[in-house]
C-alpha positions as a Markdown table, in Angstrom:
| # | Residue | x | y | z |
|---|---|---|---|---|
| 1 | Unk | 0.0 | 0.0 | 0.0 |
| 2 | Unk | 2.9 | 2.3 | 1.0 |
| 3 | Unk | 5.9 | 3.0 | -1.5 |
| 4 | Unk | 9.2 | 5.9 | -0.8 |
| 5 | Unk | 10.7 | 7.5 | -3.8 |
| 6 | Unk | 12.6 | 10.5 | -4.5 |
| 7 | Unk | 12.7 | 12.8 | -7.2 |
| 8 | Unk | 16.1 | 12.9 | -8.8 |
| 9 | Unk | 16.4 | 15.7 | -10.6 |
| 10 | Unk | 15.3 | 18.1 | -8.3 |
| 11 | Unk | 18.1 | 21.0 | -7.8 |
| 12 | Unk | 18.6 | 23.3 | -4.5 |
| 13 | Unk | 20.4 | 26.1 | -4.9 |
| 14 | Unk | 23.7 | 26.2 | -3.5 |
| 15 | Unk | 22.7 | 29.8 | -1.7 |
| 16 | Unk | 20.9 | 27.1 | 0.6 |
| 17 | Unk | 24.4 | 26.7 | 1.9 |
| 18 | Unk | 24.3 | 22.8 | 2.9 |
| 19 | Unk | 24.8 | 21.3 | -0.8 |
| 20 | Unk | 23.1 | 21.5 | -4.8 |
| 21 | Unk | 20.7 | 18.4 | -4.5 |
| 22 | Unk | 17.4 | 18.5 | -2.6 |
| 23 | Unk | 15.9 | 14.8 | -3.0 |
| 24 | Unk | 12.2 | 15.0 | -1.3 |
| 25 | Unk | 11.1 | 11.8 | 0.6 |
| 26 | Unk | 7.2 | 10.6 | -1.0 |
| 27 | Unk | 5.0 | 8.5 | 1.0 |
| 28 | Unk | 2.1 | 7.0 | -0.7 |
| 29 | Unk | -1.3 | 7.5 | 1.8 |
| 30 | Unk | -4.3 | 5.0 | 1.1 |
| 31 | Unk | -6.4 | 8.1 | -0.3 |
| 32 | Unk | -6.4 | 12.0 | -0.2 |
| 33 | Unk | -5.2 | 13.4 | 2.5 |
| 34 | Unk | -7.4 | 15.6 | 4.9 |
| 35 | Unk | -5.1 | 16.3 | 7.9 |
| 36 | Unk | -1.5 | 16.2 | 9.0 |
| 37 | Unk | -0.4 | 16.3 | 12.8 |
| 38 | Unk | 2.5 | 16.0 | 15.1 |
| 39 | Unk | 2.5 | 15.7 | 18.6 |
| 40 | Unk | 6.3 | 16.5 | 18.4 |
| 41 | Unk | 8.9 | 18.0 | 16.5 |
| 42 | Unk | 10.6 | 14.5 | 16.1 |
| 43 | Unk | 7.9 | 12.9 | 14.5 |
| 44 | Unk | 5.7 | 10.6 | 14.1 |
| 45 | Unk | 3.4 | 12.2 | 12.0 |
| 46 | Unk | -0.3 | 11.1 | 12.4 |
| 47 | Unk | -2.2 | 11.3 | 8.3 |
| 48 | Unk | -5.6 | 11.2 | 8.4 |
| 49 | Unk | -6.5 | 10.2 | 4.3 |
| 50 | Unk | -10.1 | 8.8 | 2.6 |
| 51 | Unk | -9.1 | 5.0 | 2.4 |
| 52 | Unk | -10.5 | 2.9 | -0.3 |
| 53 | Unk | -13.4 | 4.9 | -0.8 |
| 54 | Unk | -14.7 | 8.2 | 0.3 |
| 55 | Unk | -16.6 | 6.9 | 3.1 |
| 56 | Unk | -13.4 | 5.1 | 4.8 |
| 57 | Unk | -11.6 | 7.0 | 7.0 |
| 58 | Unk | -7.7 | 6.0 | 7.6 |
| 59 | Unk | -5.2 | 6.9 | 10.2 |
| 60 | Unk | -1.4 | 6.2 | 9.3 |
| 61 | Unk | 1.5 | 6.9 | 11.0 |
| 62 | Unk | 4.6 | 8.4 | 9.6 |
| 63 | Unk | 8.4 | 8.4 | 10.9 |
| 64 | Unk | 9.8 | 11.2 | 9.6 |
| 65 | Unk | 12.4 | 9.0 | 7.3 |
| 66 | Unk | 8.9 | 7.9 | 5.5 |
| 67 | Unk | 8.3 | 4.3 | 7.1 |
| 68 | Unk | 4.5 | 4.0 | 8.1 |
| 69 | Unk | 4.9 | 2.2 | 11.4 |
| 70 | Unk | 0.5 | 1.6 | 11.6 |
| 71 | Unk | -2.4 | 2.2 | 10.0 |
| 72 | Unk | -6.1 | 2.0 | 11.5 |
| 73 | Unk | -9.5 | 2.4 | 9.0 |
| 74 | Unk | -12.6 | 4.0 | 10.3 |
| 75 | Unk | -15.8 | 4.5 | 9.0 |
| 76 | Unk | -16.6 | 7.6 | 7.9 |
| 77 | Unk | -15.6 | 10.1 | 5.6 |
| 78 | Unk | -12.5 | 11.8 | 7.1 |
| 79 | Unk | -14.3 | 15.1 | 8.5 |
| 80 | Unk | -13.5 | 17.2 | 10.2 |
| 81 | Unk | -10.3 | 16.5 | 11.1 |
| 82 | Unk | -8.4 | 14.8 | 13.3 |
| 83 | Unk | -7.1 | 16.7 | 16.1 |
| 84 | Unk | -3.9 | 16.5 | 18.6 |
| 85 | Unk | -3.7 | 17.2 | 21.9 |
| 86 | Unk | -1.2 | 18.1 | 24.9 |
| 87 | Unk | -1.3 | 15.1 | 26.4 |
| 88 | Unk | 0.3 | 12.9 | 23.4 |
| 89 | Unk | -3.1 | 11.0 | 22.1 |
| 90 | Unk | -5.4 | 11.7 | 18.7 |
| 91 | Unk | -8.6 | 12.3 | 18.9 |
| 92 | Unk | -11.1 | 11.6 | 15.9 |
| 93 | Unk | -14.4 | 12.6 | 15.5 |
| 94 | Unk | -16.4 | 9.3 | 13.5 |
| 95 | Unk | -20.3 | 8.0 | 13.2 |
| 96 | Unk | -21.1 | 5.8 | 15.9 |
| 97 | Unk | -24.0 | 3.3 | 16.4 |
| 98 | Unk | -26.0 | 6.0 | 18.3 |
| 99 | Unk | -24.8 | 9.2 | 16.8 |
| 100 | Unk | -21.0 | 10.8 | 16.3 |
| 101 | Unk | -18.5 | 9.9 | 18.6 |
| 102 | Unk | -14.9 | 11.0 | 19.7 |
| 103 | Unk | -12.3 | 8.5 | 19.6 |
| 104 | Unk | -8.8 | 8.4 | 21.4 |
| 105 | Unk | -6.0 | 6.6 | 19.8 |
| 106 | Unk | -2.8 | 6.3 | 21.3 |
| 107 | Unk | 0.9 | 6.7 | 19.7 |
| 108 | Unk | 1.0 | 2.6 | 19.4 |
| 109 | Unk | -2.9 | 3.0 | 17.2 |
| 110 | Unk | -4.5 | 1.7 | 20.0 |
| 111 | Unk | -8.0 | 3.1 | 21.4 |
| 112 | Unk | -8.6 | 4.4 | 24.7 |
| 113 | Unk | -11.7 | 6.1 | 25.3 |
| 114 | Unk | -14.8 | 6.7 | 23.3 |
| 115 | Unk | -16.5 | 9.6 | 23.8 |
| 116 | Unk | -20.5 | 10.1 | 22.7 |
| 117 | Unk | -21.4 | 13.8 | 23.1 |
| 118 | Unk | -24.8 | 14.6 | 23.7 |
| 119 | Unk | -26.4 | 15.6 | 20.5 |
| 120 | Unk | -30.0 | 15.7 | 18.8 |
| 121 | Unk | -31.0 | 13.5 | 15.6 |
| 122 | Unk | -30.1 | 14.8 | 12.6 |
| 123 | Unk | -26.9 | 17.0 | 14.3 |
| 124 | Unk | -23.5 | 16.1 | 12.5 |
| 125 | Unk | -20.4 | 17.6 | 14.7 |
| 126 | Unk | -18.9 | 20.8 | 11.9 |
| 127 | Unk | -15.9 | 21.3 | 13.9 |
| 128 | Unk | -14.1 | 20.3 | 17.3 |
| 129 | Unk | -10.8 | 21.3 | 19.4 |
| 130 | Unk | -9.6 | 19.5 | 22.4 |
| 131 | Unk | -9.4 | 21.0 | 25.9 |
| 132 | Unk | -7.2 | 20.2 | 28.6 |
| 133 | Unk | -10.2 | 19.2 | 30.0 |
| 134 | Unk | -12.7 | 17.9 | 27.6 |
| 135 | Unk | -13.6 | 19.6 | 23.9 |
| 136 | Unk | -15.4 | 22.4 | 22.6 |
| 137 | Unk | -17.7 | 21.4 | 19.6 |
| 138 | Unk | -19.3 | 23.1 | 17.2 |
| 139 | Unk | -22.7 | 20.9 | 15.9 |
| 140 | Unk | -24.8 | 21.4 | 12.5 |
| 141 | Unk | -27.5 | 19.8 | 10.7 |
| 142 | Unk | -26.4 | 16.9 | 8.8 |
| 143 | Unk | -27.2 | 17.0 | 5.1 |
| 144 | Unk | -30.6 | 16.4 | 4.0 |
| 145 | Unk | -29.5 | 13.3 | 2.3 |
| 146 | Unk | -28.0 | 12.2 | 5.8 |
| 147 | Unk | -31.0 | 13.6 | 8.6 |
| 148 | Unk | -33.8 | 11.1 | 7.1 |
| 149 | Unk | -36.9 | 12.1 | 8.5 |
| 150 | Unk | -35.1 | 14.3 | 11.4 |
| 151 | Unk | -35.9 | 17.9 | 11.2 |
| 152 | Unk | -33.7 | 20.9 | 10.4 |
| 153 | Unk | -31.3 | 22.2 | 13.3 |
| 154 | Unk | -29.6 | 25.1 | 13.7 |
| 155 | Unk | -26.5 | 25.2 | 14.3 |
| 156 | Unk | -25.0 | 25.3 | 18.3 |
| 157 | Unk | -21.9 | 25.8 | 20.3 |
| 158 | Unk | -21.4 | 23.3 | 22.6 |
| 159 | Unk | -18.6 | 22.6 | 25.9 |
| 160 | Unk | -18.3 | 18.8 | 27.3 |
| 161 | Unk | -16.1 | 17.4 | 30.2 |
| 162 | Unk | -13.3 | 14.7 | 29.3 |
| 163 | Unk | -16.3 | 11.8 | 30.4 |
| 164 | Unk | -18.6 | 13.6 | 27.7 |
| 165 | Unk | -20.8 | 15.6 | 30.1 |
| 166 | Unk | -22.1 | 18.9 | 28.4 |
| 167 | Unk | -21.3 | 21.9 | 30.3 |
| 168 | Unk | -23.1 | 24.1 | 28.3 |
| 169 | Unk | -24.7 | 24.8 | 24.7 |
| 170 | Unk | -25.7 | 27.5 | 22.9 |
| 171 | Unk | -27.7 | 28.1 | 20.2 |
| 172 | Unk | -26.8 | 29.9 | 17.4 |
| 173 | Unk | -29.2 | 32.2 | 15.1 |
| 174 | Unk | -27.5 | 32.8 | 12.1 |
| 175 | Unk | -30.3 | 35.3 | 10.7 |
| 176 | Unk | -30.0 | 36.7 | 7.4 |
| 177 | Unk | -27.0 | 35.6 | 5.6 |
| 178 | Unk | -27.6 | 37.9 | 2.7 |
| 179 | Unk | -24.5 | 39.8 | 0.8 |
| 180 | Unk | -25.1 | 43.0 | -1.6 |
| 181 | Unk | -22.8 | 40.2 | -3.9 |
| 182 | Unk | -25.2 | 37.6 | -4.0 |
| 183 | Unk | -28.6 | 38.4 | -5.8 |
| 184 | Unk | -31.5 | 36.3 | -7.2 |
| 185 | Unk | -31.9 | 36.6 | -10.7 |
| 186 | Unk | -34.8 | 38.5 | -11.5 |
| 187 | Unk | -38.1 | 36.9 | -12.9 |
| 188 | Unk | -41.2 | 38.0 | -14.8 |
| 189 | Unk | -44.4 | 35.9 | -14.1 |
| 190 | Unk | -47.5 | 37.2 | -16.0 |
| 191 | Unk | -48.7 | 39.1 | -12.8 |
| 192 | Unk | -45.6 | 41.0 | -11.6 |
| 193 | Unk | -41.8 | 41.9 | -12.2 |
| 194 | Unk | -39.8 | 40.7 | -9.4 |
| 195 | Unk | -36.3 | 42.3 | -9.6 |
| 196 | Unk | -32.8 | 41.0 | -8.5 |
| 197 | Unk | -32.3 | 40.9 | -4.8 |
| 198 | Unk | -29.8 | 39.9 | -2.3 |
| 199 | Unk | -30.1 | 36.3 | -1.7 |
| 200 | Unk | -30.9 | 34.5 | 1.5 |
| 201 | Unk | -31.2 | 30.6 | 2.2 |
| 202 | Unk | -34.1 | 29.3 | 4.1 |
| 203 | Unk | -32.2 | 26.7 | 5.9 |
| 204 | Unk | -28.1 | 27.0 | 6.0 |
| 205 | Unk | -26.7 | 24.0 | 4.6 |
| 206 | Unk | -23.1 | 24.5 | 7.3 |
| 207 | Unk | -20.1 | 23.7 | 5.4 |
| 208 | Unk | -18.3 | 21.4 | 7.2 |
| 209 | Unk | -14.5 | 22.8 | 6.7 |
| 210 | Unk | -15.3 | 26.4 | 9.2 |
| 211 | Unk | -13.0 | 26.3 | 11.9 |
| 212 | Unk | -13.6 | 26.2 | 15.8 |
| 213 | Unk | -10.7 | 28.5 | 17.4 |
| 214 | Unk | -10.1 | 29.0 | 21.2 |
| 215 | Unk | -7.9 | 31.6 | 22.6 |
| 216 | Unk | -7.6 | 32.7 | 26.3 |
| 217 | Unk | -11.5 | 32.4 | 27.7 |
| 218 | Unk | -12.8 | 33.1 | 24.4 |
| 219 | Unk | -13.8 | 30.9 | 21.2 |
| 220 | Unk | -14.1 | 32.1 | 17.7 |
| 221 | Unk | -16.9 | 29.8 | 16.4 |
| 222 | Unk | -17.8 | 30.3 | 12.4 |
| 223 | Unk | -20.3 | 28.6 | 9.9 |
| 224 | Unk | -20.8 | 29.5 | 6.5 |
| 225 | Unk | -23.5 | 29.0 | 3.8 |
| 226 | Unk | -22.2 | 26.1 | 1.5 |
| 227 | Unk | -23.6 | 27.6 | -1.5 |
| 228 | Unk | -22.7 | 30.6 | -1.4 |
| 229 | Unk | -20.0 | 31.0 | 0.9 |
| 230 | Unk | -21.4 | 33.8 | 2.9 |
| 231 | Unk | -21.2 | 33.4 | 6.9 |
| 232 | Unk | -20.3 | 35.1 | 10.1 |
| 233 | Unk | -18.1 | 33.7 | 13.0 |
| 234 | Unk | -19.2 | 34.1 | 16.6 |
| 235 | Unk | -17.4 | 34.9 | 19.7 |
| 236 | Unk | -18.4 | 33.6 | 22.7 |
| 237 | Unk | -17.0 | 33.1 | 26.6 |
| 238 | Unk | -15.4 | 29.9 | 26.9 |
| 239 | Unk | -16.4 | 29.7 | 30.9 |
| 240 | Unk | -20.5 | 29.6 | 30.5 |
| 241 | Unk | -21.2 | 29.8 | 26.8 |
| 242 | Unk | -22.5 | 33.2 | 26.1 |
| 243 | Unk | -22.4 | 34.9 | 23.0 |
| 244 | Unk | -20.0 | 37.8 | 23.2 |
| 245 | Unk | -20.4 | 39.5 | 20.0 |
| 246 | Unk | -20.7 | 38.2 | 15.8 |
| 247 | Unk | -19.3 | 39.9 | 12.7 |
| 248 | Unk | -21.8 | 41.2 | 10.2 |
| 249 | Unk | -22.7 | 38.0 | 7.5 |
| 250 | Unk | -19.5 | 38.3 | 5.0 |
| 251 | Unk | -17.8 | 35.9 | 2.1 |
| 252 | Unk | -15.7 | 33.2 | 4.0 |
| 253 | Unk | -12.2 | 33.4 | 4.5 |
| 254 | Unk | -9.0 | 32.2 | 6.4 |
| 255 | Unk | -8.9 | 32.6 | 9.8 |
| 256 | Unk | -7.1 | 32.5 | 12.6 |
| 257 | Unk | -5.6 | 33.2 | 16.4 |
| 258 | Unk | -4.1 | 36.7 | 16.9 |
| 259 | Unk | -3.4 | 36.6 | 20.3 |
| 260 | Unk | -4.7 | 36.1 | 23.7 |
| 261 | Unk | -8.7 | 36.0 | 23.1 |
| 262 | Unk | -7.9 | 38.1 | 19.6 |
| 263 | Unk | -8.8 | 36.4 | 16.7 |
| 264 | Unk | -8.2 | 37.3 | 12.3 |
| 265 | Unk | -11.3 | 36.7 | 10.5 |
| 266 | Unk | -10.4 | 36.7 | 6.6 |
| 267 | Unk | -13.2 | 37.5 | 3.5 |
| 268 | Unk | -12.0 | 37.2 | 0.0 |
| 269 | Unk | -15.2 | 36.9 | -2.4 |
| 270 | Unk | -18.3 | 39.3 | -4.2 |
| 271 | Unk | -15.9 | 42.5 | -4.3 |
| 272 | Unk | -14.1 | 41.4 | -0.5 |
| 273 | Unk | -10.8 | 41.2 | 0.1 |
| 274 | Unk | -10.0 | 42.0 | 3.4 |
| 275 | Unk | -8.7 | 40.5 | 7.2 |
| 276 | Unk | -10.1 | 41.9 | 10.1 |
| 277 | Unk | -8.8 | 41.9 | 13.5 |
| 278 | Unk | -11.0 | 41.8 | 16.5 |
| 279 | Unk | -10.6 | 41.8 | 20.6 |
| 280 | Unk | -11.8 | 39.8 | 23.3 |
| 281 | Unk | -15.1 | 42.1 | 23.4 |
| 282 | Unk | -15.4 | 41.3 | 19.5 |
| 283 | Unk | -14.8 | 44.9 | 18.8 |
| 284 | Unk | -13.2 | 45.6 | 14.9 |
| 285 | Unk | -9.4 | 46.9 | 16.5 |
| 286 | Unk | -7.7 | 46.5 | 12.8 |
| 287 | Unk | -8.3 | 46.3 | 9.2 |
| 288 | Unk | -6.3 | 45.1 | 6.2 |
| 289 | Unk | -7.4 | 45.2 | 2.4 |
| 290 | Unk | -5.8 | 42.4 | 2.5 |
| 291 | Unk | -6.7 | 38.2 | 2.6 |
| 292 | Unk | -4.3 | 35.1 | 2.9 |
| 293 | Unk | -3.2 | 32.4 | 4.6 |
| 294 | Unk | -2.1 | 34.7 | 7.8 |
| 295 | Unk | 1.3 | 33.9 | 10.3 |
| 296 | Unk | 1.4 | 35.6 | 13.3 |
| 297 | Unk | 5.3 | 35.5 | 14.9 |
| 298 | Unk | 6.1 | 36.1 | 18.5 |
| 299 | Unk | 5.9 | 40.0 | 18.6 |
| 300 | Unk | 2.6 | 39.9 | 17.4 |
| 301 | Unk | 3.3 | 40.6 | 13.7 |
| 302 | Unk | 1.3 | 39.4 | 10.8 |
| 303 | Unk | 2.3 | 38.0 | 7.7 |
| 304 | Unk | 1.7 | 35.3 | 4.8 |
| 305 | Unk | 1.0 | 34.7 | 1.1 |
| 306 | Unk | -2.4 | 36.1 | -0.2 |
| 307 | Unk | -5.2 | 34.0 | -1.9 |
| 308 | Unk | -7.4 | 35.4 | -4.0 |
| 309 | Unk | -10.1 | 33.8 | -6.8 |
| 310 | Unk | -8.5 | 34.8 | -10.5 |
| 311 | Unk | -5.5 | 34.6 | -12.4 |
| 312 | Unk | -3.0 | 35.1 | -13.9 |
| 313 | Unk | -2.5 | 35.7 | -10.0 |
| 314 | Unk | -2.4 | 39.4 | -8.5 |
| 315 | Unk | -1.1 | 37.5 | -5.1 |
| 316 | Unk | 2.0 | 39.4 | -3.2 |
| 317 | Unk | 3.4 | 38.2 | 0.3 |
| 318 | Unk | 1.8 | 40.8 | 2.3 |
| 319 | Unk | 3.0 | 42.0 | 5.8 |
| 320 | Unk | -0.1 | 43.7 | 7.7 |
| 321 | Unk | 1.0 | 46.7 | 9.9 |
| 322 | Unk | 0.0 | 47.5 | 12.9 |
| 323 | Unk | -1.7 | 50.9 | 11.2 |
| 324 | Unk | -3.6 | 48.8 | 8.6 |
| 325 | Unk | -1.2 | 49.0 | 5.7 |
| 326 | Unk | 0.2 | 46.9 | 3.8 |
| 327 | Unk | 4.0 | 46.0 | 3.0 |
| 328 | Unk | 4.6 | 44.3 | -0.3 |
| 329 | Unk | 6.6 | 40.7 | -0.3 |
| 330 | Unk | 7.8 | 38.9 | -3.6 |
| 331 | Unk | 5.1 | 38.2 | -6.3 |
| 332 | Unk | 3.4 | 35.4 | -6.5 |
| 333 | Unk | 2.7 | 32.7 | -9.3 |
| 334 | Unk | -0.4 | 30.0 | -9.6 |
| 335 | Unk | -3.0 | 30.0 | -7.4 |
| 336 | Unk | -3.6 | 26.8 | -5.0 |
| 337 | Unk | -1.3 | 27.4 | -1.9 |
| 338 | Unk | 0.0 | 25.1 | 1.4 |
| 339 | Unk | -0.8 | 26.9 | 4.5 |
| 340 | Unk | 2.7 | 28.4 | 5.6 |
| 341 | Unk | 4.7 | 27.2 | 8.6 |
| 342 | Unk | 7.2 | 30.5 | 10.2 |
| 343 | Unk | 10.1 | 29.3 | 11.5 |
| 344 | Unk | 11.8 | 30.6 | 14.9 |
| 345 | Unk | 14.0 | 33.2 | 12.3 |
| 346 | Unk | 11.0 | 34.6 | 10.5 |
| 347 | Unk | 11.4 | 32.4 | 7.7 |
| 348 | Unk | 7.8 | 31.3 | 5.9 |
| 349 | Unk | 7.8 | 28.4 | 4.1 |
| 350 | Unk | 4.8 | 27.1 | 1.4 |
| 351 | Unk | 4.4 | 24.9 | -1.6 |
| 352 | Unk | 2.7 | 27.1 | -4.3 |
| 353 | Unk | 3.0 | 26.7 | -8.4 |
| 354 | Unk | 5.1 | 23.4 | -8.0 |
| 355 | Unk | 7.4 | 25.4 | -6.1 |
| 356 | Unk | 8.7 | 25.1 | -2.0 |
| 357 | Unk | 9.3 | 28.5 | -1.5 |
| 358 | Unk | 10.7 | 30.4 | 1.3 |
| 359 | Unk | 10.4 | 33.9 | 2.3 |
| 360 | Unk | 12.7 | 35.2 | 5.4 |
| 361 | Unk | 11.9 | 38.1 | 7.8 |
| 362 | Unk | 12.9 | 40.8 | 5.4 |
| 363 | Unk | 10.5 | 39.7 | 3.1 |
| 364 | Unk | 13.4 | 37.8 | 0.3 |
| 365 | Unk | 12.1 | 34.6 | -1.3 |
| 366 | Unk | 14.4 | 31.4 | -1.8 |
| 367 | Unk | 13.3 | 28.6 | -4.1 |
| 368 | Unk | 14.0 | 25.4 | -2.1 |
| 369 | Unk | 12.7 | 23.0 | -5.3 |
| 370 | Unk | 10.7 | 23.1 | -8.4 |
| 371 | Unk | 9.0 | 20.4 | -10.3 |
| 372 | Unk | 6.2 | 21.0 | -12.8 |
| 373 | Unk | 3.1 | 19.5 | -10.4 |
| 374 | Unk | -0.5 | 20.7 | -11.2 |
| 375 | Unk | -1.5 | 18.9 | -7.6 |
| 376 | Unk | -4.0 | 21.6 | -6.3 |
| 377 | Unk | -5.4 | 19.7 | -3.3 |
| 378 | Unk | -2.8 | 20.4 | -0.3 |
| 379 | Unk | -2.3 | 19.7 | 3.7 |
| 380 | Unk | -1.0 | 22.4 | 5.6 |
| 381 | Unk | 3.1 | 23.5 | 5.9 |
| 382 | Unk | 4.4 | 21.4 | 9.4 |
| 383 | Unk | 8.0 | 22.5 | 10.2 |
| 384 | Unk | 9.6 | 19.6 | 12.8 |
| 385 | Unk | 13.1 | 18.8 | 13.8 |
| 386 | Unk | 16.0 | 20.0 | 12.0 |
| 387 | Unk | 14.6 | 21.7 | 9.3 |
| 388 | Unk | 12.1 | 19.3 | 7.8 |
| 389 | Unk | 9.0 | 20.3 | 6.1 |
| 390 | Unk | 6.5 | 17.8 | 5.8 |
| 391 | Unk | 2.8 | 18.5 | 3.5 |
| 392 | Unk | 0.5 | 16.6 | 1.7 |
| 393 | Unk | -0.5 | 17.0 | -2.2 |
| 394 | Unk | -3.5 | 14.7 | -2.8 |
| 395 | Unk | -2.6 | 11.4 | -1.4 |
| 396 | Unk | 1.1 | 11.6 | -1.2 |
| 397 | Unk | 2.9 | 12.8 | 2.0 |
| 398 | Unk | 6.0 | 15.1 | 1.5 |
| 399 | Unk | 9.5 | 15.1 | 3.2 |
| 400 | Unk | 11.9 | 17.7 | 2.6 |
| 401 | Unk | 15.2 | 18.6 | 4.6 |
| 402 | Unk | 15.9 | 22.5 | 5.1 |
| 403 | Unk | 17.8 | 24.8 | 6.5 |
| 404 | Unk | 15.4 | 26.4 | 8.5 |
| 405 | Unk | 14.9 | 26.7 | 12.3 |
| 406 | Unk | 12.4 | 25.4 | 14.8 |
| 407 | Unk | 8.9 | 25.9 | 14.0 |
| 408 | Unk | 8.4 | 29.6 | 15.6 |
| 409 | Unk | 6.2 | 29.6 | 19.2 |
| 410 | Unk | 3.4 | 31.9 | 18.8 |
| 411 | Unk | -0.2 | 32.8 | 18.5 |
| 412 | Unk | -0.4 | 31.6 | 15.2 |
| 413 | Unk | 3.1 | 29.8 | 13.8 |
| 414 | Unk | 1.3 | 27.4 | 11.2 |
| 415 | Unk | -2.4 | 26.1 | 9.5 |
| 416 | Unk | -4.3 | 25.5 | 12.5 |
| 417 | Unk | -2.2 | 26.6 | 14.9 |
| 418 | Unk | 0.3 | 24.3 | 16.0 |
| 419 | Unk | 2.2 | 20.8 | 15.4 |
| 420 | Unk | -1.0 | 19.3 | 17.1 |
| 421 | Unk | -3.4 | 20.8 | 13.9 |
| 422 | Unk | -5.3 | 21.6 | 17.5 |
| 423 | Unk | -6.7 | 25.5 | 17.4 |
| 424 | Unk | -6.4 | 26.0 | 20.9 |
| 425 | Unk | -4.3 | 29.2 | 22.0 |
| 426 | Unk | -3.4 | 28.3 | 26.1 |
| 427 | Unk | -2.7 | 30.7 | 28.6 |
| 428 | Unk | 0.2 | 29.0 | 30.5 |
């Protein structure tokens, strides 16, 4: 099932300053992969792929030489993602007999506990982050194809203890997701003209990919239309539940932790293109016209490669300022882009256009390898011990050896977070 090759012809340049040849490690997974975790810099790596089918679910782990030491199969469809934690154990979220479920597997693949939170019929878990002690998890209605007769829920917030107790839930109205972008076409029936008008949905069919973020006492909970991509993200107090504030209904974007209960809520879509920055109290504190796959380094700064929807690409690495400007990186080529790891230096590092591309803290890119790859479905960037990089493109895992630093410790040093693809932003 599992084959290691290289790339031969693959050239680094010598400004690299350890050597010419650059020969990437490839590691066959049983399907596409959906998520990549760590629990430490030395490896293993934990894959979560489809298996045989898209309704198979598999687990591999990864020594950071390429050997696949295990591999489990679930059912399931492999979302939403797996998730690390603290304490050295996976956690994946599967159907069970009674409803969705929350399983613990250990470094040696083996299960510990199963966890069934409380949920109604026809609720489907959108997103999940694991606590210290227990899980925050955001629930939605299950397709329509999935519910059977079970009625139409909205979509909640909802706190459990490690033993699956709920602590609290709360609901979550989403209103009017309307957008000036997104009209109905006008139509002409025989006994009135009904113009174009913003568009609203009757029920909200939750995408399933919104993320759940935590940081300090407050999470960042979002869910977006599928159809048309409009949404909002709510803030709410970790402690009891209660919903802090919500951003007006915008085009989805990246997101991702700031700071200390701060969060970046991206929009790129119908004439947006922006990240916004907002406090604890969900107050707007900053604004960029700017949206991308956002690093934030130690001091607090923010940085990454842009993605927007057209080409030939218009896509710069952008720093965003403190006072809302913008400082212009290298250009950048193609479109589909790895979600950047920041090394301890400053250094970004991302797979975009075929290309493994680094950009340092003064904003200079170095090409680590090229290959002519059209791949566009991608993990996120992991940066792990001595200088390897380690992504995904479709169903094959990725090894490269750099010469870049530890992964950088901050808010927001890589896609989702940390090693443990975990969005959780602790005090201590």
């Amino acid at each position: 099932m599992t084959r290691i090759a290289s790339w031969p012809d693959a050239i680094l340049p010598d400004a690299a300053g350890f050597g010419s040849m650059i020969v990437p490690t490839r590691v066959a997974m049983p399907g596409q992969v959906r998520s990549l975790v760590a629990h430490h810099p030395a490896g293993p790596l934990y894959v979560t792929s489809h298996g045989a089918g898209i309704l198979e679910t598999v687990l591999s782990a990864v020594d950071l030489s390429g050997a696949v030491l295990w591999q489990r199969t679930f059912p399931g469809t492999g979302r939403p993602r797996s998730r690390g934690s603290r304490q050295g154990v996976m956690w994946l979220a599967r159907p069970g007999d009674g409803g969705p479920v929350l399983e613990e597997i250990g470094p040696d693949g083996e299960t510990g506990s199963v966890i069934a939170p409380a949920c109604d019929a026809g609720e489907e878990i959108s997103a999940f982050v694991v606590l210290d002690d227990g899980f925050c998890i955001s629930w939605a209605a299950a397709p329509p194809y999935q519910r059977g007769n079970a009625p139409y829920r909205e979509p909640r917030v909802a706190r459990y203890a490690r033993d699956g107790r709920c602590l609290w839930s709360s609901p979550i109205s989403l209103g009017a997701l309307s957008h000036a972008g997104v009209v109905e076409a006008g139509v002409q029936t025989d006994w009135e003209v009904r113009p174009k008008r913003p568009w609203t949905p009757q029920e909200v069919d939750v995408d399933h990919w919104e993320p759940l973020l935590v940081s300090g006492d407050r999470v960042a909970a979002s869910f977006v239309e599928e159809r048309s991509g409009i949404g909002a993200t709510f803030f709410l107090d970790l402690a009891g539940g209660g919903i802090v504030a919500s951003t007006k209904p915008l085009p989805t974007g990246r997101k991702a932790i700031a700071g200390p209960a701060e969060f970046l809520i991206g929009s790129q879509g119908y004439g947006e293109f922006s990240t916004t920055r907002y406090d604890r109290d969900g107050a707007q504190v900053a604004r960029w016209n700017s949206h991308g796959a956002m690093l934030v380094n130690a001091s607090g700064a923010i940085r990454g490669p842009e993605l927007e929807n057209r080409l030939p690409s218009h896509s710069r690495f952008r720093e965003l300022t403190g006072t809302g400007a913008l400082v212009d990186g290298p250009a950048l080529t193609g479109y589909y882009t790895s979600y950047p790891a920041l090394d301890c230096a400053g250094t970004a590092v991302f797979w975009r256009d075929g290309r493994l591309l680094a950009i340092d803290s003064s904003l200079g890119q170095q090409e680590y390898f090229a290959t002519d790859d059209s791949r566009n479905v991608m993990s996120r960037t992991l940066l792990l011990d001595s200088g390897q990089i380690a992504f995904a493109l479709d169903s094959e895992l990725l090894l490269f050896q750099t010469p870049l630093g530890p992964l950088a410790s901050s808010a927001w040093p890589c896609g989702d977070g940390n090693l443990h693809g975990n969005p959780v932003r602790w005090t201590d």
